[in-house]
BAKOLZA-472634 format. One record per residue (C-alpha): residue number from 1; residue in one letter; x, y negated, z. Coordinates in pm, whole numbers, plus 32768, in hexadecimal, padded with zeros to 4 digits. Each point is the difference from the previous one (the first is absolute). Layout:
N
@n = NUM&res = A&px = X&py = Y&pz = Z
...
// end
This chain:
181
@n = 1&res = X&px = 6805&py = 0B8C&pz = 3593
@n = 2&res = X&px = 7F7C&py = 80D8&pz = 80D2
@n = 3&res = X&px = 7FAE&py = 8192&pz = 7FB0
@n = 4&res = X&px = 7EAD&py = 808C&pz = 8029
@n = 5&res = X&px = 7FD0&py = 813D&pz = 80AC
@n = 6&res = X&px = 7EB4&py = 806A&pz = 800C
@n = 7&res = X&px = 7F97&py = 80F6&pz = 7EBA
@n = 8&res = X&px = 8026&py = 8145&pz = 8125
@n = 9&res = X&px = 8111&py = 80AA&pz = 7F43
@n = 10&res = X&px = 8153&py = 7F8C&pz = 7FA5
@n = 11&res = X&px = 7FFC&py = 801B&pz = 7EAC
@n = 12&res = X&px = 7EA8&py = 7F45&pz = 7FA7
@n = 13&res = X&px = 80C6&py = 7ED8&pz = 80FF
@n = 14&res = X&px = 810C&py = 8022&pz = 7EF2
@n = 15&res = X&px = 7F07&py = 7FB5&pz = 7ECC
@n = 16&res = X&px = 7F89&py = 7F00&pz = 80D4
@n = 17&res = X&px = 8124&py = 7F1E&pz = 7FAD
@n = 18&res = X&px = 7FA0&py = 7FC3&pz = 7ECD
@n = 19&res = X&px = 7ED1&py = 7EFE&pz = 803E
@n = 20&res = X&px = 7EF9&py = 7FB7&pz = 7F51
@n = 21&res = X&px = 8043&py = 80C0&pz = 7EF2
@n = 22&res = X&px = 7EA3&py = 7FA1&pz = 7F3B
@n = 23&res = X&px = 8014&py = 7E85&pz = 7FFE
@n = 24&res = X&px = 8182&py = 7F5E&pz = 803E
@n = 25&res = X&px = 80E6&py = 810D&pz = 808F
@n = 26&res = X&px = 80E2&py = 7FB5&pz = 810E
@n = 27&res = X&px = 8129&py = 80E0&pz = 804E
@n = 28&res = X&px = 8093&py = 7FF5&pz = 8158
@n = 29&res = X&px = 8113&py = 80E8&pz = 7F6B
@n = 30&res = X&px = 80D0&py = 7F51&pz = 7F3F
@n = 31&res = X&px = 815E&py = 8098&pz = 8049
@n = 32&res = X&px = 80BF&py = 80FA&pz = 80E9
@n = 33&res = X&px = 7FE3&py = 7F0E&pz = 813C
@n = 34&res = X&px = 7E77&py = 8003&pz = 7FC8
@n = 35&res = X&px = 8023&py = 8180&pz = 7FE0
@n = 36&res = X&px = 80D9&py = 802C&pz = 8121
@n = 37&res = X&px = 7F29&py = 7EFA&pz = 80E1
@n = 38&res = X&px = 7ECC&py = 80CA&pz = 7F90
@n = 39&res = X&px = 8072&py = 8151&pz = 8076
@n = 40&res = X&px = 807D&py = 7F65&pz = 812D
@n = 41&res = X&px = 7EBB&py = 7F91&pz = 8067
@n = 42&res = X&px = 7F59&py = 8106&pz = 7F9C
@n = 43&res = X&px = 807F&py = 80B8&pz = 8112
@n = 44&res = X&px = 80B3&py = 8139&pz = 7F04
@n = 45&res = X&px = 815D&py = 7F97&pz = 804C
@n = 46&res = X&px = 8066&py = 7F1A&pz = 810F
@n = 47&res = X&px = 80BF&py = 7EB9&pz = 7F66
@n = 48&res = X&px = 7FF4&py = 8080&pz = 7EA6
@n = 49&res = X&px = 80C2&py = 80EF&pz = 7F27
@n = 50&res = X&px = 819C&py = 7F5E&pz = 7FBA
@n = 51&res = X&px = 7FE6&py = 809B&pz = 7E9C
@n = 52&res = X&px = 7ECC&py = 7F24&pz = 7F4C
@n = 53&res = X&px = 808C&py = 7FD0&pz = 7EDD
@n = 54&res = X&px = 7F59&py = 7F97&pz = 7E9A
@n = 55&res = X&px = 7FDF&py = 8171&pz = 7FAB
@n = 56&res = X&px = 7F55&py = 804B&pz = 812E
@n = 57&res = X&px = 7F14&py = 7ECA&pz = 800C
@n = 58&res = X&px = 7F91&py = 807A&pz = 7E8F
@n = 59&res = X&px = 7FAE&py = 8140&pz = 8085
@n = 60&res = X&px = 7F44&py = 7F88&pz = 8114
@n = 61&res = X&px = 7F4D&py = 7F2C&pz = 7F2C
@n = 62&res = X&px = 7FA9&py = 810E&pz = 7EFC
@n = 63&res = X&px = 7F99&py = 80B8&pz = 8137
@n = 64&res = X&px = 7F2B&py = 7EE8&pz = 8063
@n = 65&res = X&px = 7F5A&py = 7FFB&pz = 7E9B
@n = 66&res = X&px = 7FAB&py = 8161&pz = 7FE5
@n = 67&res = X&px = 7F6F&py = 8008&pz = 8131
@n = 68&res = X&px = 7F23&py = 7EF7&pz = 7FDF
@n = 69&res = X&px = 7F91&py = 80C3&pz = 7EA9
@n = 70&res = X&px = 7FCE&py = 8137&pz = 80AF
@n = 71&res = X&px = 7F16&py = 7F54&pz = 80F1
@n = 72&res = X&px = 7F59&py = 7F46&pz = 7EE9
@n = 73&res = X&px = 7FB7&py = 8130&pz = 7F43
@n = 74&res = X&px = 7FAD&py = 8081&pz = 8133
@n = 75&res = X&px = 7EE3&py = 7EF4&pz = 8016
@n = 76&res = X&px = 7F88&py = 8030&pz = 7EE5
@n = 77&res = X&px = 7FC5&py = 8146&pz = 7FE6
@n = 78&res = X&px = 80FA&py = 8032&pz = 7EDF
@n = 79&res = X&px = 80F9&py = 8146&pz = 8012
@n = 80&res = X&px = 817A&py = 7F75&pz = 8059
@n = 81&res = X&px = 80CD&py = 7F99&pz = 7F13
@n = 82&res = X&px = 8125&py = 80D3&pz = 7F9B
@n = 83&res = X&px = 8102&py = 7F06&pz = 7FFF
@n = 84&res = X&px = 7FB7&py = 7F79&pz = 8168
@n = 85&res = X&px = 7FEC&py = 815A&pz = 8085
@n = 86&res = X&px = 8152&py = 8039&pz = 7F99
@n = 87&res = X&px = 807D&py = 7EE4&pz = 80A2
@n = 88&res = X&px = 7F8A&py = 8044&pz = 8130
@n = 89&res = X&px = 8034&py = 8167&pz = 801C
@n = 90&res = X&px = 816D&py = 7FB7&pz = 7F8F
@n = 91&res = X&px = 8056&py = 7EE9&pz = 80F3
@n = 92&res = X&px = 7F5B&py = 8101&pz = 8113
@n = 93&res = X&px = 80DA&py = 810C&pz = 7F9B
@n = 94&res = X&px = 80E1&py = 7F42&pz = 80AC
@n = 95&res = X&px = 8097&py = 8050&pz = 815F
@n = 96&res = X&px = 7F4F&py = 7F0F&pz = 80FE
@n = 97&res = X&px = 8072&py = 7F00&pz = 8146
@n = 98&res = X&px = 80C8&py = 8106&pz = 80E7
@n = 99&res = X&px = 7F46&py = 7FD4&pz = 8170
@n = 100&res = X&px = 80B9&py = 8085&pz = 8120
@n = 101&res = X&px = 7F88&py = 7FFA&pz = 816E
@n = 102&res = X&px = 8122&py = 7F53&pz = 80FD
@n = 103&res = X&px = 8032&py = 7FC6&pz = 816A
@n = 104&res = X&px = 7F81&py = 7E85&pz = 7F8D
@n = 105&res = X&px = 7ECA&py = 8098&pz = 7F5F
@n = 106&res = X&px = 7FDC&py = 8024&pz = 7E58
@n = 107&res = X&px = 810F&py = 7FB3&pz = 7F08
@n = 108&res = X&px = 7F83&py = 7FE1&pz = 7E82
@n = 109&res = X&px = 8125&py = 8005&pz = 7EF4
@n = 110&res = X&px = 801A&py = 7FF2&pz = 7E9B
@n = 111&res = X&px = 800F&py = 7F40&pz = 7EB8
@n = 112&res = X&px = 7F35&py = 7F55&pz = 7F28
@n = 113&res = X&px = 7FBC&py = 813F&pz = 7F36
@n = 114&res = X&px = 7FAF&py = 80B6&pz = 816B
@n = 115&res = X&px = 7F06&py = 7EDD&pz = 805F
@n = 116&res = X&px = 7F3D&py = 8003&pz = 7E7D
@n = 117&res = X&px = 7FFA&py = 8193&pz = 800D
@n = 118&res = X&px = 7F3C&py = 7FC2&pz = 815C
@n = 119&res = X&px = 7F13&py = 7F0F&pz = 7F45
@n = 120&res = X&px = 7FD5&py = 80C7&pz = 7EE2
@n = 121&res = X&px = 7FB7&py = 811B&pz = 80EF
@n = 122&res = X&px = 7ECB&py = 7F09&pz = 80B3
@n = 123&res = X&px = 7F77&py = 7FA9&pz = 7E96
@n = 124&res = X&px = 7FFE&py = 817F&pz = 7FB9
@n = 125&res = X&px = 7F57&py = 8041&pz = 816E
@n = 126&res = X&px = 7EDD&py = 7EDE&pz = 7FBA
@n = 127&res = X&px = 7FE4&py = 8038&pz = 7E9F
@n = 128&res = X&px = 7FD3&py = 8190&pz = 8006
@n = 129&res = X&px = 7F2E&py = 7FDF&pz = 8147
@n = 130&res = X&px = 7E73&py = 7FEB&pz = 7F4F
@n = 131&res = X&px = 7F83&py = 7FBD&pz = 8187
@n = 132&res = X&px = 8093&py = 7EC7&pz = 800B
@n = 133&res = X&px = 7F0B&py = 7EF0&pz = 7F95
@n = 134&res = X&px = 811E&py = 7F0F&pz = 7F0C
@n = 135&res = X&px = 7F63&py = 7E8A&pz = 7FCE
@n = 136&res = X&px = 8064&py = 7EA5&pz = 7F87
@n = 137&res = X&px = 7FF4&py = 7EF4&pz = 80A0
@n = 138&res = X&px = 7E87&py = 7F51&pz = 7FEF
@n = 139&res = X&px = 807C&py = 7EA0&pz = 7FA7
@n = 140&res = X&px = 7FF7&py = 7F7F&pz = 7EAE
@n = 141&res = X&px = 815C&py = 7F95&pz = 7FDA
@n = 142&res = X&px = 80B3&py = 812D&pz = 80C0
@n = 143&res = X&px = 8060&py = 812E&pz = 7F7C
@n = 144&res = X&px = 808C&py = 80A7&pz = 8123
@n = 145&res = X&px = 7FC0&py = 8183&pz = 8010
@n = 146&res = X&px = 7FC4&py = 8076&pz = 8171
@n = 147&res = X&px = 7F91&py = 816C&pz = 80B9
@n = 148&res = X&px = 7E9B&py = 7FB9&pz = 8095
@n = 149&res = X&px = 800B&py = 80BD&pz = 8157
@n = 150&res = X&px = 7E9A&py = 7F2C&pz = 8084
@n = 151&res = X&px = 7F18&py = 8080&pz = 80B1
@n = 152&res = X&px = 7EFA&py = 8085&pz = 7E9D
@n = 153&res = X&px = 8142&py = 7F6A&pz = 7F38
@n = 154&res = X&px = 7F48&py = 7EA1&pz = 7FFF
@n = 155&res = X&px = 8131&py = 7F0C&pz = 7FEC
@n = 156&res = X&px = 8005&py = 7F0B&pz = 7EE6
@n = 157&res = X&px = 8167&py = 7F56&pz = 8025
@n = 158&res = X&px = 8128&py = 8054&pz = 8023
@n = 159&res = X&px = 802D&py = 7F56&pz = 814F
@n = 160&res = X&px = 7F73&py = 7F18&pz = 80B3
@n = 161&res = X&px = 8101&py = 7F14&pz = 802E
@n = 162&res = X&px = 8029&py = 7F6C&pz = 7E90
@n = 163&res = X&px = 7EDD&py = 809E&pz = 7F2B
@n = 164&res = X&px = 7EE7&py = 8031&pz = 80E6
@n = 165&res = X&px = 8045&py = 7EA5&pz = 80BC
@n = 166&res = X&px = 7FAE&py = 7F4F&pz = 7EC1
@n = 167&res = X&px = 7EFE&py = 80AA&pz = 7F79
@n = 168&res = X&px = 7F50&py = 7FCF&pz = 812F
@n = 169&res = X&px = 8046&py = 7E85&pz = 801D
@n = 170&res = X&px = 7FA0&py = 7FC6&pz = 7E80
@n = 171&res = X&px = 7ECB&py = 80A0&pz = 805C
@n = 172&res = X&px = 7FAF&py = 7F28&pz = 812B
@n = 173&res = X&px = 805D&py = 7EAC&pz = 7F37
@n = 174&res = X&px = 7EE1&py = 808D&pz = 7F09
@n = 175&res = X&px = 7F1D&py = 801F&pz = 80E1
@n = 176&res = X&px = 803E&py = 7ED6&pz = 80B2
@n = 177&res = X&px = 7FEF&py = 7F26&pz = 7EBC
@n = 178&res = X&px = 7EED&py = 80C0&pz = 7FAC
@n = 179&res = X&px = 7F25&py = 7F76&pz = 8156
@n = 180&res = X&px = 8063&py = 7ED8&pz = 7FA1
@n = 181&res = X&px = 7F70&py = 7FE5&pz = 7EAA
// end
């Protein structure tokens, strides 16, 4: 299963592995491999933390979770809750990934704990930052929560690739059945 990175800020990628959270949710982090995998991918620490273990994948997913209510609330124009801001601003207090310039160009070290302090810190930065226009994605069945950087913040999906692909299709297969009729 593949990870999606396209929300513009790590920590909304993170929520984003919870899919479909409205209609039949679909985790693609079921366990400290998935975890591992994810922040491998991600880019935050190259082939993974050693030290995912199940304490740290519940903490990442609590992470995960408060995020995504943070952005919700967000949305919605509600003030944050307390309980999610505490999570966060707990698992930020954290100290992050260790990056160190070599001969061979950038080193990033650290632990699981290092890595979700530097994701917590990205929710903070997105979440705090009232510029940023915060959407979700336009299609029906998707509820993942991206950073609109368009051009008059006009972008409906989440990315092109899954979301905006098939609305577009559906719509042409209605409007072809519809010259039809």
């Amino acid at each position: 299963m593949a990870f999606a990175f396209v929300s513009g800020n790590v920590a909304l990628d993170l929520v984003g592995t919870l899919q479909w959270r409205r209609t039949t949710p679909r985790d693609q982090l079921t366990g400290a491999v998935d975890l591992r995998r994810w922040i491998d991918e991600a880019g935050l620490l190259p082939g993974g933390p050693d030290d995912v273990d199940p304490t740290a994948f519940r903490r990442a997913l609590e992470l995960r979770e408060a995020v995504h209510r943070l952005a919700r609330d967000r949305l919605e124009g509600r003030g944050f809750d307390r309980g999610a801001l505490g999570v966060v601003n707990e698992i930020a207090a954290a100290p992050g990934r260790r990056v160190e310039l070599t001969a061979a160009g950038a080193r990033v070290s650290g632990d699981t704990d290092a890595v979700l302090a530097d994701v917590a810190a990205a929710a903070i930065a997105v979440l705090a930052d009232r510029d940023l226009v915060l959407k979700e994605c336009g299609r029906e069945s998707c509820t993942r929560l991206y950073v609109d950087r368009s051009r008059g913040s006009r972008r409906t999906w989440c990315g092109m690739d899954e979301c905006g692909n098939r609305v577009k299709a559906a719509a042409y297969r209605a409007r072809r059945r519809g010259d039809r009729r």
